[in-house]
C-alpha positions in Angstrom: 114.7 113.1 110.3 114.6 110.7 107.4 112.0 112.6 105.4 114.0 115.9 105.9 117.6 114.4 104.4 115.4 112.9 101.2 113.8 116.5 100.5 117.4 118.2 101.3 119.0 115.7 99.2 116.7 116.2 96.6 116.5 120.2 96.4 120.2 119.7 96.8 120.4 117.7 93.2 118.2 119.6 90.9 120.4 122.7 92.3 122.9 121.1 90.8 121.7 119.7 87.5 119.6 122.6 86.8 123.6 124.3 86.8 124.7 122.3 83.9 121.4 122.2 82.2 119.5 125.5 82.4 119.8 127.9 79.5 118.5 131.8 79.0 115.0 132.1 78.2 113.4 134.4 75.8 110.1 136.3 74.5 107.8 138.7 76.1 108.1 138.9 79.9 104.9 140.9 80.2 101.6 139.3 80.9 98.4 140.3 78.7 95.2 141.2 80.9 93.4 138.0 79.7 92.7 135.2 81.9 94.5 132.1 81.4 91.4 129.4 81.4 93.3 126.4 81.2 91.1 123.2 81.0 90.7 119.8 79.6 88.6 119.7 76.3 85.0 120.5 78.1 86.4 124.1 78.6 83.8 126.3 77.4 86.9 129.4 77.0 90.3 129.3 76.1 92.1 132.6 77.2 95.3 133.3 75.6 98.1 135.5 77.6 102.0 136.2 76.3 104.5 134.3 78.4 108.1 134.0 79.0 109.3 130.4 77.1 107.6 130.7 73.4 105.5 134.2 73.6 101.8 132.9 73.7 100.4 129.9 75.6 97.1 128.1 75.7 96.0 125.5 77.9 97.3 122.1 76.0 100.7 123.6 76.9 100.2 123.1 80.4 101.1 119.5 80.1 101.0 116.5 82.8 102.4 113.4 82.4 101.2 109.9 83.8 104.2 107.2 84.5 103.0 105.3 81.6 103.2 108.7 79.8 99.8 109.3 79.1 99.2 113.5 78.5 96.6 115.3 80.1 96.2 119.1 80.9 95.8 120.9 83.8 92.0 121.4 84.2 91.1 124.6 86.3 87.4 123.4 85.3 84.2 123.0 87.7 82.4 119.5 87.3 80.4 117.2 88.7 83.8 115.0 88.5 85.9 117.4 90.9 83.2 117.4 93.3 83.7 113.0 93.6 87.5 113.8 93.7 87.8 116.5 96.3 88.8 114.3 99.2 91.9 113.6 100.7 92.8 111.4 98.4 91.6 113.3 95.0 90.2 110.6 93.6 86.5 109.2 92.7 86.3 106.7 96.2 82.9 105.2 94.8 84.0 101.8 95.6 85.4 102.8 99.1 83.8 103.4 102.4 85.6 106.1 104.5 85.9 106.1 108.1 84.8 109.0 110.0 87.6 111.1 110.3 89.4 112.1 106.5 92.6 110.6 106.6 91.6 107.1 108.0 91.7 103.6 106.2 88.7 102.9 104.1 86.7 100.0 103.7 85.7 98.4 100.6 82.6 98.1 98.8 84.7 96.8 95.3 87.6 95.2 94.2 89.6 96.0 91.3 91.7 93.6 90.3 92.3 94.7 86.7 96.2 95.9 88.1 97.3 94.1 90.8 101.3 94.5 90.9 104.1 92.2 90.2 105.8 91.6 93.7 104.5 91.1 97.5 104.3 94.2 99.8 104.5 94.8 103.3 101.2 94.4 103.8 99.6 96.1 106.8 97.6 97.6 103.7 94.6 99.5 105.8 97.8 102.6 106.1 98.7 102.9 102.4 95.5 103.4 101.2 96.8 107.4 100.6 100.3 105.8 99.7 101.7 107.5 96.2 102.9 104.3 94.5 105.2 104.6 91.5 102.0 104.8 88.7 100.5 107.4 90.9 103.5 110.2 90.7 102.8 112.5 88.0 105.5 114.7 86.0 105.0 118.1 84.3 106.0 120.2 81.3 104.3 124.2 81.7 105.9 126.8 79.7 105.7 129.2 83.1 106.0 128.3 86.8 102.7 126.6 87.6 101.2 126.1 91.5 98.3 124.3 92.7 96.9 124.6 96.5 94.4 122.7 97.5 92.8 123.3 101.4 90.3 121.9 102.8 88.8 122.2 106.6 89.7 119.1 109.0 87.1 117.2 111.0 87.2 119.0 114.9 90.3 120.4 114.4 93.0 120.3 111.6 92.9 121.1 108.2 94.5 119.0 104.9 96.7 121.0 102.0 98.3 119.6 99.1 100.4 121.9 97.3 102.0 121.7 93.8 104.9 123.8 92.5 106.7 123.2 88.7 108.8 125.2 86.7 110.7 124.9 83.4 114.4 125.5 83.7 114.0 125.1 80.2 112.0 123.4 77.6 113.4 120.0 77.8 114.3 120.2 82.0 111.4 120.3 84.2 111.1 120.3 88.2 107.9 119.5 90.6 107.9 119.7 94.8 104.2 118.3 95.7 103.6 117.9 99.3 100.0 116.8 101.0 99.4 116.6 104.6 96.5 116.4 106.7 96.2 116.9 110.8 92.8 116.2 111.9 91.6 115.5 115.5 88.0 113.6 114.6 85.4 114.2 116.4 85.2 110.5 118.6 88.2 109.7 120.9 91.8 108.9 119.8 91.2 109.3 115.9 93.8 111.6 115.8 95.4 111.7 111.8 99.0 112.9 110.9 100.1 112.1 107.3 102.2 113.8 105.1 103.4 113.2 101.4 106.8 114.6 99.8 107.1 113.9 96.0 110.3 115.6 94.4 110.2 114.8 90.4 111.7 115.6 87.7 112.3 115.2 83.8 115.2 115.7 81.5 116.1 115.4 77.8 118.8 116.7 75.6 118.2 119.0 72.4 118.3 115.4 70.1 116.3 114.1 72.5 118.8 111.1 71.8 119.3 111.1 76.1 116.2 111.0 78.5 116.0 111.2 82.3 113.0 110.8 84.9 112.8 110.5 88.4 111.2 111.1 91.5 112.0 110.8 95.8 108.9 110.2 98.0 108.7 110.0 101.3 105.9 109.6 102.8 104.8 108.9 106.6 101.5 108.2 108.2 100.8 108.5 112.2 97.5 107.5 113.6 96.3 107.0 116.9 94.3 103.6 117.3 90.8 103.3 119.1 89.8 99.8 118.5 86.4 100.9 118.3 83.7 101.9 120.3 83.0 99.3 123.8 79.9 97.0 123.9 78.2 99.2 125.7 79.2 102.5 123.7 78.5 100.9 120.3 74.6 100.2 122.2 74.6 103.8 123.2 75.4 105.3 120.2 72.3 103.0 117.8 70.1 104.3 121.1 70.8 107.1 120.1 71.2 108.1 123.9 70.9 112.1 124.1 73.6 112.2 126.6 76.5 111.1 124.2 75.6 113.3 121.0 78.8 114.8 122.1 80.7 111.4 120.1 84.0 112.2 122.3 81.9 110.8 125.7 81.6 107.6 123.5 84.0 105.1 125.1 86.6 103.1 123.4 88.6 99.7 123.4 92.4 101.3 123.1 93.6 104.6 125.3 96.9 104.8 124.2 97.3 102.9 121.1 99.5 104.6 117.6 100.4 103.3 114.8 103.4 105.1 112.2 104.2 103.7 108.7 106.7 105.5 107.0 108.0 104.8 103.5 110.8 106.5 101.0 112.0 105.2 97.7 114.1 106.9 95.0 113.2 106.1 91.6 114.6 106.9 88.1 114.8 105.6 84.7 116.9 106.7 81.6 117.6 105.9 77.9 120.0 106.7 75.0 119.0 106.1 71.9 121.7 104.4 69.7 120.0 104.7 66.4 118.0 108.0 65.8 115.7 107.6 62.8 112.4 109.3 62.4 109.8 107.6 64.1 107.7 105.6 61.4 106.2 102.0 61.5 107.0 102.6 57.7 111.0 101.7 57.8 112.0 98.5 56.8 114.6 98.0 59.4 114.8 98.5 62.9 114.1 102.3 64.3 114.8 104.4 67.4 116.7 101.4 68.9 117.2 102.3 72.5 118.6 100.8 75.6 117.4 101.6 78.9 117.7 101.4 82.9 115.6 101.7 85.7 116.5 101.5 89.1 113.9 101.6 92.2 114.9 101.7 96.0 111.6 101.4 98.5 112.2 101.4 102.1 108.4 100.7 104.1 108.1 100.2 108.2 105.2 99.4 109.9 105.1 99.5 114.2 102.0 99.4 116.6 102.5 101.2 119.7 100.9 101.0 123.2 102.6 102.7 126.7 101.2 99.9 128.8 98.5 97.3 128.4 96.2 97.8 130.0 93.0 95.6 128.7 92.8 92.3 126.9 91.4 93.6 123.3 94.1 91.7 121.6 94.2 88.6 124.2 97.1 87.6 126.6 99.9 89.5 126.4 103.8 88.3 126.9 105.0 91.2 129.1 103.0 93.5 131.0 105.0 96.3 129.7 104.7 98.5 126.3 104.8 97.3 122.9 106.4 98.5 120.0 105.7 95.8 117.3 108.0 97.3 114.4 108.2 95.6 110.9 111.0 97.1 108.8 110.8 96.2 104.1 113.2 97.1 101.7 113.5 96.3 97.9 115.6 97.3 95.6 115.1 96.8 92.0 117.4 97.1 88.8 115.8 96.9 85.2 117.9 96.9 82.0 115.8 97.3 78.7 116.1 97.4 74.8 113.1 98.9 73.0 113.4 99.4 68.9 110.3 100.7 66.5 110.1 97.9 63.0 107.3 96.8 61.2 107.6 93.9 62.4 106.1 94.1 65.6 103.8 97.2 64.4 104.8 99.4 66.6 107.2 99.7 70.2 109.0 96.5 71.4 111.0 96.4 75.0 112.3 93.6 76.3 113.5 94.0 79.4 115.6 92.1 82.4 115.5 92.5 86.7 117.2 91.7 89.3 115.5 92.4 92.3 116.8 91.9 96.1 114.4 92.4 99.3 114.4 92.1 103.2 111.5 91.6 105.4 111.6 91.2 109.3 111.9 92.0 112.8 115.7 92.7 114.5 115.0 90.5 117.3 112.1 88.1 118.7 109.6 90.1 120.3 107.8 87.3 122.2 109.6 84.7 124.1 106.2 82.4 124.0 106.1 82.1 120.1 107.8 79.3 118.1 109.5 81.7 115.7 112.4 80.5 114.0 113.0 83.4 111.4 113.5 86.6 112.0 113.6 88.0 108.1 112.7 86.7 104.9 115.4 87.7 102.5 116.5 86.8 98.8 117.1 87.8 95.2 115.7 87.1 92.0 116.1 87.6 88.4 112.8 88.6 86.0 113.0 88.6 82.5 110.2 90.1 80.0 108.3 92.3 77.4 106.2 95.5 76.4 104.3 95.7 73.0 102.7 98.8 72.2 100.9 99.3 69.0 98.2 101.0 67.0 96.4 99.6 63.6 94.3 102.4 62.7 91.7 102.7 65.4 92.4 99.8 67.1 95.5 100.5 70.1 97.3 97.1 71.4 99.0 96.9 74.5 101.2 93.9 76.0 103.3 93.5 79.3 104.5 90.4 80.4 107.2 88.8 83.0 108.6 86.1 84.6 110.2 85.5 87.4 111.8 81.6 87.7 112.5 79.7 90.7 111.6 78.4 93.9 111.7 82.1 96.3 109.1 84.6 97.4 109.5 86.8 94.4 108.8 84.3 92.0 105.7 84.4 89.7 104.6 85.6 86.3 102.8 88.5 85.3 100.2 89.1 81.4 98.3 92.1 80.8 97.2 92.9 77.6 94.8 95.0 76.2 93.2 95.9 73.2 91.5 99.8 72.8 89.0 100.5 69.6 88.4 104.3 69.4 85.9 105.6 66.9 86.3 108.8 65.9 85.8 110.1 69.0 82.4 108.8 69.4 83.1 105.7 71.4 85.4 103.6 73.0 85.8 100.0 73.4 88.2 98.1 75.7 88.9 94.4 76.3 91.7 93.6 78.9 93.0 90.4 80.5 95.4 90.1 83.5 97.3 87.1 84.6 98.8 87.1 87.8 100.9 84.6 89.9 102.7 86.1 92.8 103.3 85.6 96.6 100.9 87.5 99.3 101.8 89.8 101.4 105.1 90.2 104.0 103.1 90.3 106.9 101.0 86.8 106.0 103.9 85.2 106.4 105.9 86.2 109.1 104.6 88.6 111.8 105.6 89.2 115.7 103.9 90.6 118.5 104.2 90.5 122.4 100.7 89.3 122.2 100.4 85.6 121.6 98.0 85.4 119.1 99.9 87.4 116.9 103.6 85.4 116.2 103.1 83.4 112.8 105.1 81.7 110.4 103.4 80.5 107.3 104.7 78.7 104.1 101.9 80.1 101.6 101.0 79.3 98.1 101.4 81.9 95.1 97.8 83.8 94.6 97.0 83.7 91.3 95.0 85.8 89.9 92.8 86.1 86.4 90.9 89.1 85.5 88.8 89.5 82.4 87.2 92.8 81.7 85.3 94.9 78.8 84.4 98.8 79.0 82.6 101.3 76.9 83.1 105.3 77.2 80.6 107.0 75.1 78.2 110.1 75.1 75.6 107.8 75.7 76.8 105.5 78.7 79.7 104.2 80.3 80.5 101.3 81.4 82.4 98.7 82.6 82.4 94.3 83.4 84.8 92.6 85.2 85.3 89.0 86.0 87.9 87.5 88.3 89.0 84.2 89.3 91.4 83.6 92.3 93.3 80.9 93.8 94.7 80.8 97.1 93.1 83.9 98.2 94.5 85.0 101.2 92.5 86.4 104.3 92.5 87.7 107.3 89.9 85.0 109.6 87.6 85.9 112.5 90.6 85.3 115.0 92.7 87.3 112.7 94.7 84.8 111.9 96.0 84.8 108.0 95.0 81.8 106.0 94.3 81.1 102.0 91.2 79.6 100.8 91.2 76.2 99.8 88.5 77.1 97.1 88.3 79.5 94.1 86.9 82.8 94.5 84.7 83.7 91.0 84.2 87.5 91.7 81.7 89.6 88.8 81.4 92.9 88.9 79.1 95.5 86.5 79.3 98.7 86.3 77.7 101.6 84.2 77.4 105.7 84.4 74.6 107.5 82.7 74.1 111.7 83.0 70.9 113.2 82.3 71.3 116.8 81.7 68.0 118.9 81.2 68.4 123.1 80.5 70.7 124.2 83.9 69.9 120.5 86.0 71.7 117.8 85.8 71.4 114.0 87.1 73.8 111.6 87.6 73.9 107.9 88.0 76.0 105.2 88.7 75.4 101.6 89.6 77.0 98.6 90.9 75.9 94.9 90.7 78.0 92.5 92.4 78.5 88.7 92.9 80.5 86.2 94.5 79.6 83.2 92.9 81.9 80.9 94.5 84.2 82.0 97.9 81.5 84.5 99.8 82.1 83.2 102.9 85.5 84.8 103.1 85.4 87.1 100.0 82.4 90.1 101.0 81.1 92.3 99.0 77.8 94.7 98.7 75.6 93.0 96.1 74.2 96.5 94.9 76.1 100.3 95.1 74.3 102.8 93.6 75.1 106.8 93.8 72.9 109.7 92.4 73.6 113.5 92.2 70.9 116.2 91.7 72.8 119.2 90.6 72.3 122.8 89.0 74.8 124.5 87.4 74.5 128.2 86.5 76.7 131.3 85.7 75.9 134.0 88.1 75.9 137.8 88.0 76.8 140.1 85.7 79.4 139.4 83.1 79.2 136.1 84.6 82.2 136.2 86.6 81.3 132.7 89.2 80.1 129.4 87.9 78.3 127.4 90.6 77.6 124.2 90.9 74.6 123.2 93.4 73.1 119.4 94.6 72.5 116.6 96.6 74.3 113.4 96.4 72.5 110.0 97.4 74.6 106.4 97.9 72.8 103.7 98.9 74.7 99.8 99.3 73.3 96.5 100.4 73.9 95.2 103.4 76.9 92.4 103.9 79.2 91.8 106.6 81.7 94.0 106.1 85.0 93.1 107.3 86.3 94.6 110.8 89.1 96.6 111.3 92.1 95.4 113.3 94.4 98.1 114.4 97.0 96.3 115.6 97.8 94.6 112.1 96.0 97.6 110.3 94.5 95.2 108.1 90.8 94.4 107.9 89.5 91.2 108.8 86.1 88.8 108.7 83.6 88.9 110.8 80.2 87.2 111.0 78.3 89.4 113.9 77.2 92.5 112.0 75.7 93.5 108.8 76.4 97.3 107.3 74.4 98.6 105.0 72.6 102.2 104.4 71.5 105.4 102.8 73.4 108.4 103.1 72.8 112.4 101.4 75.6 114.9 101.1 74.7 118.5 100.1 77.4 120.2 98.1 77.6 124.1 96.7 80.6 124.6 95.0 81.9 127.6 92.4 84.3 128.7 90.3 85.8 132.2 90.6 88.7 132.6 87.3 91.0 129.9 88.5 89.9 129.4 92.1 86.9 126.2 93.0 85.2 126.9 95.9 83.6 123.7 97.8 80.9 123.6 100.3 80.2 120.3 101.7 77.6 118.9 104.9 78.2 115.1 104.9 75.2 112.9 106.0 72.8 115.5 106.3 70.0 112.9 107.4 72.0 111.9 110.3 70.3 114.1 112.8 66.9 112.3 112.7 67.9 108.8 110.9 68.1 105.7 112.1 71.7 105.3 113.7 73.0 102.2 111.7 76.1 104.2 109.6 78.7 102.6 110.0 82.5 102.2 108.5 83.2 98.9 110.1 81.4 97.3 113.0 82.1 99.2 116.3 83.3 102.2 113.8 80.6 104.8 113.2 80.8 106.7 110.2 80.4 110.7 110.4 77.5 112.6 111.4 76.1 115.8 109.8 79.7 117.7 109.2 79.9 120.8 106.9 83.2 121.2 105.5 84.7 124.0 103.3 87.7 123.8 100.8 88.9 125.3 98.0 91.2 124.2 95.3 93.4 127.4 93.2 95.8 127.8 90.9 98.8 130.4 89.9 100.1 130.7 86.6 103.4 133.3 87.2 
């Protein structure tokens, strides 16, 4: 009900600003016979076609914009990089392992810790690993109405979509409805997914562009039922690789009627009037382009684990013998006030920038009668204060964001990134960063209920803090990447999934490098991990090597070529390690000393491009049939078996 008044609310606004803001458009309604080929710079054709806003387009006006406002295009391109990204979650999950069914958590075979944000979250992270945050909602500027449908086949039964619509009103006001969603049954028992993700944005600017508005609702809500795994004596039948349970749903598991539902919603917007309008130049003498600025965020998260009854001792004793609804309910609510001004004296853009920031996290009553609770919510307010530097010196590009937040409460920390970007002349590009992090862990390390017993805590933790140091290269010839990280008071989930925070430093290196081979119509790809935990590996796991390697052909087919296709066999391969185990009540992933993962998998891919339209052909794990049955996600969860999945990915330009 909740996610149907945000999007009603939403379609209800732009209705209403588009009123006051919309103006008539002009030039040739009438579309030329050409293709529109719009792509990113690898495009090997650029079709041109007459359109309704300015008369002619090409791709580069097909324009999408990153919350940091970075520009990219919208690329209707086939690549070896669209095959990695055409998942549920559209991105490159290298460093991930998925669970069997699409939709699931993921464990992890890396750590990035290169942008770790400012303030603690809920927690109960193993749900929001398909969670739009703020940096991941894009906006758009298309000079007609633009829509994007991707489909792909669900595992069983089901099917994932994610659809993209945006228009111009005019030049200067654009609109975007994006929704994804994804039912899929899974082919073991209870592994049931139901997420869906509404983003409404929007961006707006006046004819001086002296007054700027963005924004965006999501809301965003993630049901899945809960297994717990396969039993002892499943999880023995299934590495037998007993004939009469190649049927996975016979397989029997810890939980029968377990769920768990987060659901989030925020509104977001920021806006700025400039109260000096110069030219933009690092050339003037005085200060340029001052402008003052607002930003206001308002996230509601809630996190509850369900069960009808229980009915087994999976979790230990219980306090009633009756249901359990363990729900955890976050808010935060953030307001920013800036100034930012252009002067040659800071080489570039300068924002300085103030917050006050209130949050709640808790329970509305004591769900077990047997804990020592004393709290039922962990409330306060705090004030930040701090800067953004952006500058270039001719090739080099600076950037600089920094905060603190004073006091004593559980928002208060500090936060350095900076960064410094050499580009030459296209050829290569160097980057150094370093991160500085000090902040409290998560909601649900602190204070969490349960009408099990061994779930009621109350802890008093330490800030984490957190120091990243990392170089890259992107060239023609290589790419890649070094990170090294330090962390204090790391914070963990133990073997009796309790939280705790090491008493020790974690030292965390990580390398990583790409390299392409491309030979007449074949192509190989490579990528490599190395990986060590110097100091902390007894709570901090990871794979000491990754590696993945794709085969591939590439070909235009038929006359006139009309289809591109794009044919090969992926092979990942990562060390074995004791991967952590996933705990569904607290849907985070804990350690475990019992069982090492580790293993080979191939995937077989044909995919093609048809004008606009990519067509994907997928068998997962094609080895599975006659391998040795050690795949797993996390120990008692199998990963998939040999699963053939089709998809496509097309786009309209009206």
């Amino acid at each position: 009900m909740m996610t149907k008044k945000i999007i009603f609310s939403f379609i209800a606004f732009i209705c209403v600003f588009s009123t006051f803001s919309q103006r008539a458009l002009s030039g040739n309604r009438e579309l030329s016979k050409e293709d529109i080929n719009l792509s990113n710079g690898d495009s090997t054709r650029t079709g041109m076609t007459k359109v309704i806003l300015s008369g002619e387009t090409k791709y580069t006006d097909y324009k999408i914009f990153s919350h940091k406002r970075d520009t990219s295009y919208i690329d209707t391109t086939l690549t070896l990089d669209k095959e990695y990204k055409f998942n549920f979650l559209r991105k490159d999950n290298f460093e991930l392992l998925a669970f069997h069914n699409q939709g699931q958590t993921f464990n992890n075979l890396g750590y990035s810790f290169d942008n770790v944000s400012r303030f603690p979250d809920i927690g109960f992270s193993a749900k929001q690993v398909s969670y739009f945050e703020i940096d991941d909602i894009k906006y758009y500027e298309v000079p007609t109405p633009t829509t994007e449908i991707l489909y792909r086949t669900g595992l069983q039964q089901g099917q994932a979509l994610d659809a993209l619509f945006t228009l111009n009103f005019s030049k200067r006001f654009n609109v975007s409805l994006s929704y994804k969603a994804i039912r899929s049954l899974g082919a073991y028992r209870r592994a049931l997914v139901s997420n869906g993700n509404f983003r409404g944005a929007f961006h707006y600017r006046t004819e001086n562009n002296r007054y700027e508005i963005r924004g965006h609702l999501a809301a965003q809500d993630f049901f899945h039922q809960e297994s717990g795994g396969l039993t002892d004596e499943s999880l023995q039948n299934f590495i037998d690789d007993d004939p009469d349970f190649t049927q996975r749903s016979r397989l029997d598991i810890n939980l029968e009627d377990a769920e768990s539902q987060f659901d989030a919603s925020r509104v977001y917007f920021e806006h700025s009037y400039k109260l000096l309008a110069k030219k933009d130049t690092l050339n003037d003498k005085d200060f340029s382009n001052l402008k003052i600025g607002h930003v206001f965020t308002s996230e509601n998260k809630s996190y509850s684990f369900n069960q009808n009854s229980i009915t087994t001792d999976f979790f230990g004793n219980a306090n009633s013998s009756g249901a359990t609804n363990n729900d955890a309910q976050h808010s935060i609510t953030n307001n920013e006030v800036n100034l930012e001004f252009n002067s040659k004296y800071v080489l570039g853009k300068f924002r300085a920038k103030a917050n006050l920031t209130s949050y709640s996290y808790g329970y509305d009553t004591i769900l077990n009668s047997n804990s020592n609770l004393n709290k039922l919510k962990l409330e306060g307010n705090a004030i930040s204060v701090g800067a953004d530097w952006n500058a270039k010196i001719k090739n080099f590009q600076l950037n600089a964001d920094a905060s603190l937040t004073p006091g004593s409460g559980r928002l208060s920390g500090n936060y350095l990134k900076g960064e410094a970007v050499y580009d030459k002349d296209s050829l290569f590009t160097i980057k150094g960063s370093l991160l500085i992090s000090s902040k409290s862990p998560n909601f649900n390390t602190l204070l969490h209920q349960s009408k099990y017993d061994d779930y009621n805590w109350q802890n008093d933790f330490s800030n984490i803090n957190t120091r990243d140091l990392g170089f890259s290269i992107a060239s023609k010839w290589i790419n890649a990447g070094l990170n090294f990280t330090n962390i204090d008071n790391y914070t963990y989930f133990d073997e009796n999934n309790l939280p705790q925070q090491f008493e020790n430093q974690i030292t965390y290196l990580k390398v990583k490098a790409n390299r392409e081979f491309k030979f007449w119509k074949f192509g190989l790809d490579n990528t490599v991990m190395y990986q060590n935990v110097s100091s902390g590996s007894s709570v901090f796991r990871v794979p000491e090597f990754v590696t993945r390697n794709t085969f591939y052909y590439t070909d235009e087919w038929f006359k006139g070529k009309p289809m591109l296709v794009n044919i090969g066999v992926t092979f990942k391969y990562f060390t074995k390690y004791n991967a952590n185990a996933y705990n569904p009540l607290l849907a985070e992933f804990k350690l475990q000393n019992t069982q090492e993962i580790g293993y080979p998998t191939f995937d077989v891919f044909f995919n093609a491009r048809v004008r606009r339209t990519r067509l994907y052909l997928k068998v997962d794990n094609v080895t599975s049939s006659f391998s040795e049955k050690n795949y797993f996600s996390a120990p008692n969860y199998p990963y998939r078996d040999f699963t053939v999945r089709f998809g496509l990915v097309w786009n309209w330009f009206i």
